[in-house]
N, C-alpha and C positions, 0 to 999 in steps of 0.2 A: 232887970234893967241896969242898976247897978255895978252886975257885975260882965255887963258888955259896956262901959262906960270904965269901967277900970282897964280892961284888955283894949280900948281902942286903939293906945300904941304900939301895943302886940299885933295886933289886926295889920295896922298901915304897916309895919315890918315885913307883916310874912305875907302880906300883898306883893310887896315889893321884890321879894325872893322867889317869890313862885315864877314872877315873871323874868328875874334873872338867870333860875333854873330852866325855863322854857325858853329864853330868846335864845342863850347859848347852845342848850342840845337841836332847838330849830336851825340854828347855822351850822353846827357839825353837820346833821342829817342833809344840809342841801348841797355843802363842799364834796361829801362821801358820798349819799343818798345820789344825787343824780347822775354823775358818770356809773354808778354801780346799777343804777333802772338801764341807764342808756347802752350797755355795754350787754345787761340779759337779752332788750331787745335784738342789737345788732348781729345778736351771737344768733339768733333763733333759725330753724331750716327754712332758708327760700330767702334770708336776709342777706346785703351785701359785705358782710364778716361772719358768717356763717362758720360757726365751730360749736363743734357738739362737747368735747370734752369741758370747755372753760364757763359752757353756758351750765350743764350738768352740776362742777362745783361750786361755781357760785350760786347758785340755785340750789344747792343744798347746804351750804354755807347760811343763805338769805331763810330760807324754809325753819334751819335748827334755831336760829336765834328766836325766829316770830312765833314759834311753838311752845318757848318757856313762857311761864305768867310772868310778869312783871315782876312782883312780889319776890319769885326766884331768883330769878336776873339778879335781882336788887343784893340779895346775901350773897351769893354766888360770885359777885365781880366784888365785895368788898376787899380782899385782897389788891385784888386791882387798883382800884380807886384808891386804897391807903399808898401804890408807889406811884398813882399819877398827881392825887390831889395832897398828899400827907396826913389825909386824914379821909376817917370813913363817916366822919357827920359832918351837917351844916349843909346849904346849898352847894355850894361847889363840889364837893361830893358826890350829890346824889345826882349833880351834871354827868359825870360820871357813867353812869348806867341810864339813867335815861337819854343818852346818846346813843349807847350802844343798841337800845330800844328801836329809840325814834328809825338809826340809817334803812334796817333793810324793809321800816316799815315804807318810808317814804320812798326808797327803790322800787319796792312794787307799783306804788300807785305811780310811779314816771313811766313805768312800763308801761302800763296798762292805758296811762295818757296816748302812749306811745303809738299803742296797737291801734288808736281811733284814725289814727291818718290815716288816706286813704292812700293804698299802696300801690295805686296808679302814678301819685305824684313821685315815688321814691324810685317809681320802675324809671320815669322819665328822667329824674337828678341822673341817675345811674348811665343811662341809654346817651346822655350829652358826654359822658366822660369825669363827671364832677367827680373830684377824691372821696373816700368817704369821711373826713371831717369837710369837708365844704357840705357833706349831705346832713349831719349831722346838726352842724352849725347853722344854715344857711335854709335847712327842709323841716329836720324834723322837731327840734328844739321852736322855730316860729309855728308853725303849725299848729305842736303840742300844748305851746303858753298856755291857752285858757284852761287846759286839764291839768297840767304842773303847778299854776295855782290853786285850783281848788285841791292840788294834792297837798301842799305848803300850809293849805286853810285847814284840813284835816289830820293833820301831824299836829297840829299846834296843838290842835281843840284833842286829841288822845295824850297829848304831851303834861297838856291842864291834870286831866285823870291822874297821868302817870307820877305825876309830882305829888299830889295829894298823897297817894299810896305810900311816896320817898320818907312821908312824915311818921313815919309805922316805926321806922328804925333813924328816928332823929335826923331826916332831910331839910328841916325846917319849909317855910312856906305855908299857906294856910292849912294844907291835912296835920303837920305837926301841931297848928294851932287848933284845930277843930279836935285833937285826940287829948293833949295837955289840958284842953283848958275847957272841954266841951265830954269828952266820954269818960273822963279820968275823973272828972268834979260831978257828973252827974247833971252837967248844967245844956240842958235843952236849948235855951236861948243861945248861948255861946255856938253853942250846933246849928242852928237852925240858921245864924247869922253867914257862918266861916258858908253853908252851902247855898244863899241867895250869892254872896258876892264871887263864888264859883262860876254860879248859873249866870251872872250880869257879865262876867269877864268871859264866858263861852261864847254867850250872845254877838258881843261886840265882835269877836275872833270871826267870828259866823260872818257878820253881818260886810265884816269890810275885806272879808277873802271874797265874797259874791259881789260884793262891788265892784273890787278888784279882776275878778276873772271874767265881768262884763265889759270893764274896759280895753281891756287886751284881746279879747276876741273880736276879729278882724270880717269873719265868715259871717 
């Protein structure tokens, strides 16, 4: 007990970081992340931008990133990270690569929002003459809402994961705290701590992306 009453300001720190590592890579992923979902869709055969070559590379592009572990990614883009961030530790860093993580994840799940419309409505956008950003904007983007949030609610809550892992190679954020101060010292409580207040901040992520995609859906 002691010695999670000594770490308390440590604690409220790398609370704090975890969530500055995840709000940031969750905004990368939805700038990039969603024209990159919406553009695999549109490209698809029987879609109206149908293109087999652009939907193939990006789709092999989206495929090699989600097939590395995390843990990979993480070494593998320090370079990276040292000429975007100046450095290859701390939060801002490990933003870094769990962006790079997070986009093609959440690209998928926009697709996949995507494919739930029903493609009667898009045959009709199409059949009045509408552009395809008026279909876009105007069809498939409202339609999709309720699935693009729970897709935003499910990045965050892998994002949580992904952060903790950042703390392996000095990401700071609670995994950096649960490994320094919890696997390093041999100390179970410090452990046991850094992963209830995981589980309560996943919980919340949870609770108010399903609120959230209740209110938006319209149908």
């Amino acid at each position: 007990m002691d010695s999670l009453i000594q770490i308390l300001p440590d604690l409220y720190k790398a609370f704090f970081q975890t969530l500055y590592m995840v709000g940031i890579s969750l905004v990368v992923a939805l700038i990039l992340g969603l024209p990159i979902g919406i553009i695999l869709f549109v490209t698809d055969k029987g879609l109206f931008l149908e293109n087999r070559l652009t939907r193939v590379i990006l789709g092999f592009i989206v495929n090699m990133i989600r097939s590395v572990p995390f843990i990979i990614l993480l070494v593998t883009l320090l370079p990276v990270t040292k000429l975007i961030a100046g450095t290859t530790i701390g939060p801002t860093a490990a933003s870094v690569s769990l962006s790079v993580a997070a986009i093609p994840f959440f690209a998928r799940l926009v697709e996949t929002a995507l494919r739930e419309i029903d493609k009667g409505v898009i045959e009709a956008a199409v059949s009045i003459g509408a552009t395809p950003w008026m279909i876009i904007k105007d069809v498939l983007l409202p339609e999709a809402k309720p699935g693009i949030v729970q897709g935003i609610n499910i990045t965050a809550i892998s994002l949580v994961a992904y952060s903790a892992m950042a703390g392996t190679v000095g990401g700071g954020g609670i995994g950096d705290l649960a490994i320094r101060f919890g696997y390093y010292r041999y100390d179970n409580t410090v452990m046991f701590t850094t992963v209830i207040v995981l589980i309560c901040l996943v919980q919340l992520i949870q609770y108010g992306g399903d609120f959230l995609a209740k209110k938006v859906d319209k149908r």
